[in-house]
N, C-alpha and C positions, 0 to 999 in steps of 0.2 A: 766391534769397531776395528777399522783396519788400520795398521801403519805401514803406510807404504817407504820402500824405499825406492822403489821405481816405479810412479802412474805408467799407464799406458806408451809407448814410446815409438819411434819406428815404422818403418813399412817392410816387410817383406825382411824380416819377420816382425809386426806387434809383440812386443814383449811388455811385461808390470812384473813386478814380484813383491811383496810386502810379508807382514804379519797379521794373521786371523785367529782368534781364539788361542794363541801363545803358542802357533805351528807356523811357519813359513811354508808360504805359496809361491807358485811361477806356473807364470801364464803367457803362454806362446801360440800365434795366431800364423800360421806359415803353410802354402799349400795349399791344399782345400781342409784342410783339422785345425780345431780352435780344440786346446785343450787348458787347464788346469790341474796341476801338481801339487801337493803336499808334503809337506816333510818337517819332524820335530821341531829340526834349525836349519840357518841357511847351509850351515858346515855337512850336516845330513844331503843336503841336496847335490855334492861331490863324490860322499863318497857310499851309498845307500840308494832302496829301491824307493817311490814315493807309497806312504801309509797309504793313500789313495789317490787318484787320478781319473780325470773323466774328462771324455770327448765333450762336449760342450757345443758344437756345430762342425756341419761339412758343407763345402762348399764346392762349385764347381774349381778345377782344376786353377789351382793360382791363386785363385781368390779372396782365402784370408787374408795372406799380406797385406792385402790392399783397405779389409775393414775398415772402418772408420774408428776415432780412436773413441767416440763418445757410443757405439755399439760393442766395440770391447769392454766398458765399463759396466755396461746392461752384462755382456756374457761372466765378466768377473765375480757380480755379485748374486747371479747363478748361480757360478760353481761355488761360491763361498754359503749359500743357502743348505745347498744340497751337502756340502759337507760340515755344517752345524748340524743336519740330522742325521748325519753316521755318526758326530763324536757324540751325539745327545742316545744315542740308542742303539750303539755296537754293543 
């Protein structure tokens, strides 16, 4: 289950970040890279590297910003799929 503390928001850059399996996420669409970050707490996300991180889409130049916010939500729960199976099987 997620809690968000920010859906989808923005253009240029999309941004969201919430709570996934009791690790904070942030997820930034800017450029042509759509990515997603993790990290323990939000407080890890200042001062720490993310546990894990992954590209999630490239786009042509510019482009993410502009996503749509209801295709950030497909790409969010991507990267939140893909990293239930690195904490289920690191």
């Amino acid at each position: 289950m997620i809690k968000w503390i920010n859906k989808p928001y923005g253009y240029c850059p999309v941004q969201a970040e919430g709570y996934f399996l009791n690790h904070y996420f942030y997820f930034r669409a800017r450029w042509e890279f759509v990515e997603i970050e993790f990290y323990k707490s939000e407080e890890d996300f200042w001062n720490t590297d993310p546990i894990k991180e992954y590209l999630l889409l490239t786009t042509e130049e510019y482009a993410a910003g502009a996503l749509s916010h209801r295709k950030c939500y497909f790409l969010i729960v991507k990267g939140l799929v893909k990293f239930s199976y690195y904490i289920l099987f690191k």
